[in-house]
Structure formats: C-alpha cells, structure tokens
C-alpha positions as CSV (number, residue, x, y, z in Angstrom):
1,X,-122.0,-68.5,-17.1
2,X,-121.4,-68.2,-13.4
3,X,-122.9,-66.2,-10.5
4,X,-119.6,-64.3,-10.6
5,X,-119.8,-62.5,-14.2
6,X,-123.4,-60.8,-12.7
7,X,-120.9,-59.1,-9.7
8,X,-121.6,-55.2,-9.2
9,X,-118.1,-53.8,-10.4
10,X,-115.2,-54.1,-8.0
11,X,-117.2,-56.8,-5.7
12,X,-114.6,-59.2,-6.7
13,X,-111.9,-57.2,-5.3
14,X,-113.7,-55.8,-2.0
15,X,-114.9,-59.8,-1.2
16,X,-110.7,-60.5,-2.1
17,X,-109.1,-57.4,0.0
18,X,-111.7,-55.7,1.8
19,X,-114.0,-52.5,1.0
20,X,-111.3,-50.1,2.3
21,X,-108.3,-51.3,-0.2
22,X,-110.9,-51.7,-3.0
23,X,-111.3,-48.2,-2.4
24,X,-107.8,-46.8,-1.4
25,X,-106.9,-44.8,-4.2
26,X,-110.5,-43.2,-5.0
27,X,-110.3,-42.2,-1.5
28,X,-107.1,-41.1,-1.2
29,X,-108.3,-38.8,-4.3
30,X,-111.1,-37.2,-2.5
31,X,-109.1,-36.4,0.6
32,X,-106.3,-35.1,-1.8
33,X,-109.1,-32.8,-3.5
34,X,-110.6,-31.7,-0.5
35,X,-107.2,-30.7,1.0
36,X,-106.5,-28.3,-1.8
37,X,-109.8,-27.1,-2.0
38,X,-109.3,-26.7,1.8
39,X,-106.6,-24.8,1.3
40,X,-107.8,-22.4,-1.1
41,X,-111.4,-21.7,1.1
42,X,-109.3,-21.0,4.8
43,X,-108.3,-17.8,4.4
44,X,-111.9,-16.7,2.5
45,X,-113.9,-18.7,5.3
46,X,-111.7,-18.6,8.2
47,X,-109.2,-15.7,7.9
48,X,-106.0,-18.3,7.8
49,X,-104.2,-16.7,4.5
50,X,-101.6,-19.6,4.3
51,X,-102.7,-19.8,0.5
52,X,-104.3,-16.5,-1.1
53,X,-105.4,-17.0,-4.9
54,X,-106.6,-20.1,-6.2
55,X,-106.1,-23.2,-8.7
56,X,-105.5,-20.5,-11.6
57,X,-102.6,-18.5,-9.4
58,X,-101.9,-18.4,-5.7
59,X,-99.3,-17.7,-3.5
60,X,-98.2,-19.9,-0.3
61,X,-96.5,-18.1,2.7
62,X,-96.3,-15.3,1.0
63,X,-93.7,-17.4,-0.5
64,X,-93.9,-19.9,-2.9
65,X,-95.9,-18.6,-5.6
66,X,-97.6,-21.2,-8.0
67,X,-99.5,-20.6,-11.6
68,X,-101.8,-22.6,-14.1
69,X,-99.3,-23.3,-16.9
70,X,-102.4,-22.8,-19.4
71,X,-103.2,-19.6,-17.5
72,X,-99.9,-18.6,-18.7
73,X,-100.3,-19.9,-22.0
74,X,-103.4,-18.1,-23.1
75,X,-102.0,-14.7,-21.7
76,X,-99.4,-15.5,-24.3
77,X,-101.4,-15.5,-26.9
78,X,-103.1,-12.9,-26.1
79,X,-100.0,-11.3,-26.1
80,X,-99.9,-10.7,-22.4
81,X,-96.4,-11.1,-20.7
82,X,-96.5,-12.5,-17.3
83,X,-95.0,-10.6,-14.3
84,X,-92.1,-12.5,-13.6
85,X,-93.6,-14.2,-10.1
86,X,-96.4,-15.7,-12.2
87,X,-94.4,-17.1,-14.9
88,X,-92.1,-18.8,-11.8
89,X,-95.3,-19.8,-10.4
90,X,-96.0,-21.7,-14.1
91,X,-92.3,-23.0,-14.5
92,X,-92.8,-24.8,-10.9
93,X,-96.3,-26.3,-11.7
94,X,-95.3,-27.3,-15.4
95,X,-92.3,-28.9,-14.3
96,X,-94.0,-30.7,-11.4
97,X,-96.7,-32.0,-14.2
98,X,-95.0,-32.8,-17.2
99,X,-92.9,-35.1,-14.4
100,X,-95.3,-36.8,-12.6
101,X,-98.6,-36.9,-15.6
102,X,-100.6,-33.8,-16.5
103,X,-103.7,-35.5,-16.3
104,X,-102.8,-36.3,-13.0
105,X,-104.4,-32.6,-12.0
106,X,-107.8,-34.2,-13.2
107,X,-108.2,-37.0,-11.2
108,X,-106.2,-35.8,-7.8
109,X,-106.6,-32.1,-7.7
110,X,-109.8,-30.4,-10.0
111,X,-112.1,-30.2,-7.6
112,X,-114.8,-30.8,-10.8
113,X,-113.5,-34.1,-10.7
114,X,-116.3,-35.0,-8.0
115,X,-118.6,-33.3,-9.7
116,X,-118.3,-35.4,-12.7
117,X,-117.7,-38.3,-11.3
118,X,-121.3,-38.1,-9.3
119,X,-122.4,-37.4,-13.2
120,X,-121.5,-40.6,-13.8
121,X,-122.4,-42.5,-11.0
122,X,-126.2,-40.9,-11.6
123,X,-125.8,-41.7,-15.2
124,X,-124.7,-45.5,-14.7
125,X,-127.6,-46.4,-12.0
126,X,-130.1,-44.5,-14.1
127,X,-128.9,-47.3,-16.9
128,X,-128.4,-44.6,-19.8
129,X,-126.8,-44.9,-22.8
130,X,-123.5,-43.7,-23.4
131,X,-124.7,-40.8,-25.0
132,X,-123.1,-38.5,-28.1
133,X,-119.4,-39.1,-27.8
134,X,-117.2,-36.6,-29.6
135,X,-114.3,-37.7,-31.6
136,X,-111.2,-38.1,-29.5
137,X,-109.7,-35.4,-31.9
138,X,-112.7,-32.9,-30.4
139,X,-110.5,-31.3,-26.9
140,X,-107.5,-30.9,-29.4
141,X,-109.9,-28.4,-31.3
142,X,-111.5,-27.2,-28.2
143,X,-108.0,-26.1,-27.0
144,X,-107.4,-24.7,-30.0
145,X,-110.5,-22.8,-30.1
146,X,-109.2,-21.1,-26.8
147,X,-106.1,-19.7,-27.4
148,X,-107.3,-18.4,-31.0
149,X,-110.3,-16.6,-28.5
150,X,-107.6,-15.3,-26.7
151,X,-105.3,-14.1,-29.3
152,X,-108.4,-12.6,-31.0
153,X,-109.6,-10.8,-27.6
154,X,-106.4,-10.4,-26.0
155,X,-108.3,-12.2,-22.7
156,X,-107.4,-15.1,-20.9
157,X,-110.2,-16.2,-22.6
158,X,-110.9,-19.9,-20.3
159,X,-111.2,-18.0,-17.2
160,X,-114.5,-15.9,-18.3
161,X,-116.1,-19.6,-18.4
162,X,-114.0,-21.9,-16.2
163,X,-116.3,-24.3,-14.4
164,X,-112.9,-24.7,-11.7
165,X,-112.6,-21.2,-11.4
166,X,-116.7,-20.7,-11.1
167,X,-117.0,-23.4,-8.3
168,X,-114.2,-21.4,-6.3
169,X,-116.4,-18.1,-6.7
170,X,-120.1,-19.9,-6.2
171,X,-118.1,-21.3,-2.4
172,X,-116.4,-18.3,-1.6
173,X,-119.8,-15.7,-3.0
174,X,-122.1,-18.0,-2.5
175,X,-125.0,-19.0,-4.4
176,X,-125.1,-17.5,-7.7
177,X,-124.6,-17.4,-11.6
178,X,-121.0,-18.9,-11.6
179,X,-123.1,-22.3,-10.4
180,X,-124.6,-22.5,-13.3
181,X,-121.3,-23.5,-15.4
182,X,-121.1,-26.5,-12.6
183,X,-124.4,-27.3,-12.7
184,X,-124.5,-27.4,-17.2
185,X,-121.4,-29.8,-16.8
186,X,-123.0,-32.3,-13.9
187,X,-125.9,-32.3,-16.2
188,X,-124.2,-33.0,-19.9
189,X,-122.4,-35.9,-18.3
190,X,-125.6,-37.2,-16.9
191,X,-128.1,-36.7,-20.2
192,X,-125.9,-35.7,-22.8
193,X,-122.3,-37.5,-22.9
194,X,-121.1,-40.3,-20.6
195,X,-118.0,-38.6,-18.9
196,X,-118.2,-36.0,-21.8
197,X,-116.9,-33.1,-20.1
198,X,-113.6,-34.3,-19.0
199,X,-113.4,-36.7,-21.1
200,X,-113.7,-34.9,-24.3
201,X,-114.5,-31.3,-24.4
202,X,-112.2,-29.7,-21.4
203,X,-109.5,-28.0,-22.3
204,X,-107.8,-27.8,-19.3
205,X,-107.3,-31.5,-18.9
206,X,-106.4,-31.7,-22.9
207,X,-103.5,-29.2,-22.0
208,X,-102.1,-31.0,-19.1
209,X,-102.5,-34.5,-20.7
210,X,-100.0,-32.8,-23.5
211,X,-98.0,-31.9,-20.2
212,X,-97.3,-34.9,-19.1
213,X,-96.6,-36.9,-22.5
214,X,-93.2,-38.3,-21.6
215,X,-94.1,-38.2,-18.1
216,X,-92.4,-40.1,-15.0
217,X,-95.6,-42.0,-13.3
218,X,-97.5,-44.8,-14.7
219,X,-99.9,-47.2,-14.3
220,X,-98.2,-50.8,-15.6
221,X,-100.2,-54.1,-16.1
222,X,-97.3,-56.0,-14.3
223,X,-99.5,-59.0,-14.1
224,X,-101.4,-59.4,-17.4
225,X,-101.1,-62.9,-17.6
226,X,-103.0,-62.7,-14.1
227,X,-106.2,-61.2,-16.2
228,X,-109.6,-62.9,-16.0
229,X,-111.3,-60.6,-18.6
230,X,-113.9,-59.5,-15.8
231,X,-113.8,-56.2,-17.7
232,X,-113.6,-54.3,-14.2
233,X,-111.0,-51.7,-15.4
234,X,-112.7,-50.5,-18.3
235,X,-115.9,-50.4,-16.1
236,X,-114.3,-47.4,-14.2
237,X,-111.6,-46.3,-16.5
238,X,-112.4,-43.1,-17.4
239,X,-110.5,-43.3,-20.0
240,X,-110.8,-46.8,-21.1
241,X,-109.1,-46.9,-24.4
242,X,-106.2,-46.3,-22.8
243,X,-106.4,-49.7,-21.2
244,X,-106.0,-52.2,-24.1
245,X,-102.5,-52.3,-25.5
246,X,-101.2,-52.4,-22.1
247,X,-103.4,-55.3,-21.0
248,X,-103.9,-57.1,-24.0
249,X,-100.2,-56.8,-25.7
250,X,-98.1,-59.5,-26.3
251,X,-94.8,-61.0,-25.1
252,X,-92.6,-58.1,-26.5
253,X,-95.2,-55.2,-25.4
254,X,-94.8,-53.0,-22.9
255,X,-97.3,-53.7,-20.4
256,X,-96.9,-49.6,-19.2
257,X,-99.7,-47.4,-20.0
258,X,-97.7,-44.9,-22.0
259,X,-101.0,-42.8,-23.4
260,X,-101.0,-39.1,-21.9
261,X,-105.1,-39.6,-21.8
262,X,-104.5,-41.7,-18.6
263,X,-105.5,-40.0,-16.0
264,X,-103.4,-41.9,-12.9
265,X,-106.2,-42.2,-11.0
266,X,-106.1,-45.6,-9.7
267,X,-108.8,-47.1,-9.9
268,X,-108.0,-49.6,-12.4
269,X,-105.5,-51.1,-9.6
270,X,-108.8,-50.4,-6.9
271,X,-111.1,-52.9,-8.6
272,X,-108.9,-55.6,-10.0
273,X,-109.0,-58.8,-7.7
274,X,-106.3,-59.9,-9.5
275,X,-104.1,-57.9,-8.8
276,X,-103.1,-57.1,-12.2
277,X,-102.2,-53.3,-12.6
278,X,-99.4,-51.1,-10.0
279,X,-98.2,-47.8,-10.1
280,X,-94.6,-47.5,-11.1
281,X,-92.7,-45.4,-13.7
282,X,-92.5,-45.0,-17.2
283,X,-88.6,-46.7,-17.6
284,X,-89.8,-49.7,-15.2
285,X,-88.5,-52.7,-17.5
286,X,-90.4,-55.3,-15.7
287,X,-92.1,-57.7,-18.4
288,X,-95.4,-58.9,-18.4
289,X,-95.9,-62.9,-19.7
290,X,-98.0,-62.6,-22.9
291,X,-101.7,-63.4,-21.5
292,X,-103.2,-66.8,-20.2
293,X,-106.4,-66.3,-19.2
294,X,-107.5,-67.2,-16.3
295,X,-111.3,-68.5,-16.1
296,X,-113.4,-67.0,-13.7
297,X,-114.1,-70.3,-11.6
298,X,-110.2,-70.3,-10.6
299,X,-109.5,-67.4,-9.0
300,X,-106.6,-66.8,-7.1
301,X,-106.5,-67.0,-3.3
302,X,-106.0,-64.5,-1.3
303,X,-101.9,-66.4,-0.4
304,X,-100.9,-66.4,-4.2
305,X,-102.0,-62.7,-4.7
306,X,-100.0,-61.7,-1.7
307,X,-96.6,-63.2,-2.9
C-alpha cells in the first residue's frame, strides 16, 4: 500500500490545486450563511431594518416579502390560512427551491449547518464510532409526526422547538433557554449519531429535500472513469449514499446525482484531485465512460486535469 492511501482527506486535492480551491465551495458556504444570518441580525444589532423577520418569514424593503414553505405548510394543517403576503412570501421561496434543490437551504443557508458540521469535525478527531443511525425512513416519520402535532394543536407546531429559529432568538436575546435546543443538537451529532440531526431526524431539511425532487441543479460525476477509489467523497459527503450509483454506474448510467438527499454542497467536487465531480443541471446529457480505475501511483498531472 502507498504513503498516499494514509493522506488526511482532501490532502490529495490541496497538494493538486491549492488549499484555497480545495476549499472553494465550503467557503463560499460559510460566507453565504453568514450573509443571511447578517442580514437577519442588522436591523436587531444595528438598527439597519433592510430585512425585518427571519428564516421562518421576513420582509425585504418593506418589499419583497419571503416565507418558509413548511411554515406555511404546518399552518395548513393546523387549519391556519395564511395572510395573502405570507403565502406570496412561500410561493417565491418554494418556487426558488424546488428549482434549484431543496436541500440546498441545508448546506448554503441554515445557519445550524455550522453547528453541525463542527459536530462532526469534533466527532471525527475524537475517532468515534458512527453512532445509532436511524433508518433512512426515520425524517419521513419525523415530518409526519409534525404536521399531525399541528393539526392536533392547531400550532405551527416546529417553531415551539426549532433549533434555526432558537439560534436567531439566543443572538438577538442573548444567552438563554432557546440555546439549549442548539447546544442538544451539537451534542447528539458528537456522542449520539454521526451527522444525525440533519442527516436523519430534521424535518425541515426532509421537507425541502421533497422540494427539490425534480430539481434544476446537480452535482454530475462527469469524469468517473477519472476515479481512483481514494474514497474522499464519501469521507465528507454528508450524505454519502447518494454518491454510489452516480460514481460507480455503468456505461448507460447517468453519471447525475438525481437523489433529493443531496445536499449541493460541494464538497465532493472540493476534495476530489481528480477532478471527478462538477456542478451542472439535471438534463446535462454529457456521458460518463463506464469506470477504469485509476491506481493511486498514476495520478494525473496537474496539465491533464486542466484540459
């Protein structure tokens, strides 16, 4: 076996491109959450009311107003009709999600994203085991389990225990109860359930994932045949089953990731040295050679990748 297969994940691509494209898109996620969290906290910390509300409702410019789609959905059920701004506000945001991928509001927008994501960093470099790991069918029940709370209480049931919404309060009220929601979910991804909370149990992300089903932007494993099973993808996948029939299909497969579990994040394309995986969309018809593995003693140069 060679020195290469004991590389820290991604090392392969930051010694083949540099730390700061190795890292584009996870930074470009941060600075994308911190801008709308930004947003939300200038008119509570600094008086600048160009957004009023938050990631469950706001209103731009006393403009453009925008909703949570499952805000909207839960009031249904509970049999709550929406003033007619709100329910434009959940048209635009739907729309916007089920076009570009619902799960795309997990990786670029939730501001527990971070939080999570520390979770696992902590839980990897403490070298834990995976943990319990729910069924896959588990955030379809949780969901569930929601709007029947709501139609039962006639609440927007989420909201009373919504780690996005309690972050929101604990930085604009400061320290206080709503913490605690944050603080239970860094902790069950660190000791209970490797990237459990997302990946498993939140219903928010289950309902935009179901968004963004048929949805325009993808992740494609253009260059499959490129792959040198260094297993770098799946390392920081968070959801790495989605990986697999894309990368590993044959001639006639779709090298597209077509699963609404993806999460768009980027990081797959981020760590690969080869060069393998590109955003594009999902009725991109380029096709991907059935695979021919490349051994990890001939990797390409730095010339080939760039053609």
């Amino acid at each position: 076996m060679s020195d290469k297969t004991r590389l820290p994940v991604g090392q392969e691509a930051i010694d083949e491109f540099g730390w700061l494209y190795a890292h584009r898109f996870l930074l470009l996620r941060r600075a994308t959450q911190l801008f709308f969290l930004g947003l939300f906290m200038l008119g509570p910390w600094f008086g600048i009311w160009w957004v009023k509300g938050n990631l469950s409702g706001s209103m731009t410019f006393d403009i453009l107003p925008l909703t949570d789609p499952f805000i909207t959905v839960q009031g249904f059920f509970a049999l709550h009709w929406p003033e007619t701004t709100a329910l434009i506000g959940a048209v635009i945001v739907g729309v916007v999600y089920a076009l570009i991928g619902g799960r795309v509001y997990c990786s670029w927008v939730c501001p527990i994203n971070p939080v999570t994501d520390g979770a696992h960093w902590i839980h990897e470099k403490l070298g834990m085991q995976k943990g319990w790991q729910p069924k896959h069918g588990t955030r379809y029940w949780v969901l569930a389990m929601v709007l029947a709370v709501s139609a039962l209480t006639g609440t927007i049931a989420w909201e009373v225990v919504n780690p996005i919404s309690m972050l929101h309060r604990g930085l604009i009220f400061g320290m206080g109860f709503a913490w605690a929601f944050v603080l239970a979910v860094f902790l069950f991804d660190i000791f209970v359930s490797r990237r459990g909370w997302c990946g498993h149990l939140c219903p928010v992300g289950t309902f935009y994932g179901l968004l963004g089903t048929k949805s325009i932007l993808r992740v494609s494993a253009v260059k499959r045949s490129e792959c040198d099973d260094c297993m770098d993808c799946f390392a920081v996948c968070p959801e790495m089953h989605v990986i697999s029939p894309a990368l590993r299909g044959k001639d006639n497969d779709t090298p597209l990731i077509l699963s609404p579990d993806c999460t768009n994040c980027g990081r797959c394309i981020d760590v690969c040295a080869m060069d393998v995986f590109k955003f594009t969309h999902r009725f991109d018809d380029t096709s991907a050679p059935g695979r021919v593995q490349r051994t990890r003693t001939q990797p390409a140069s730095g010339a080939s990748k760039a053609a």
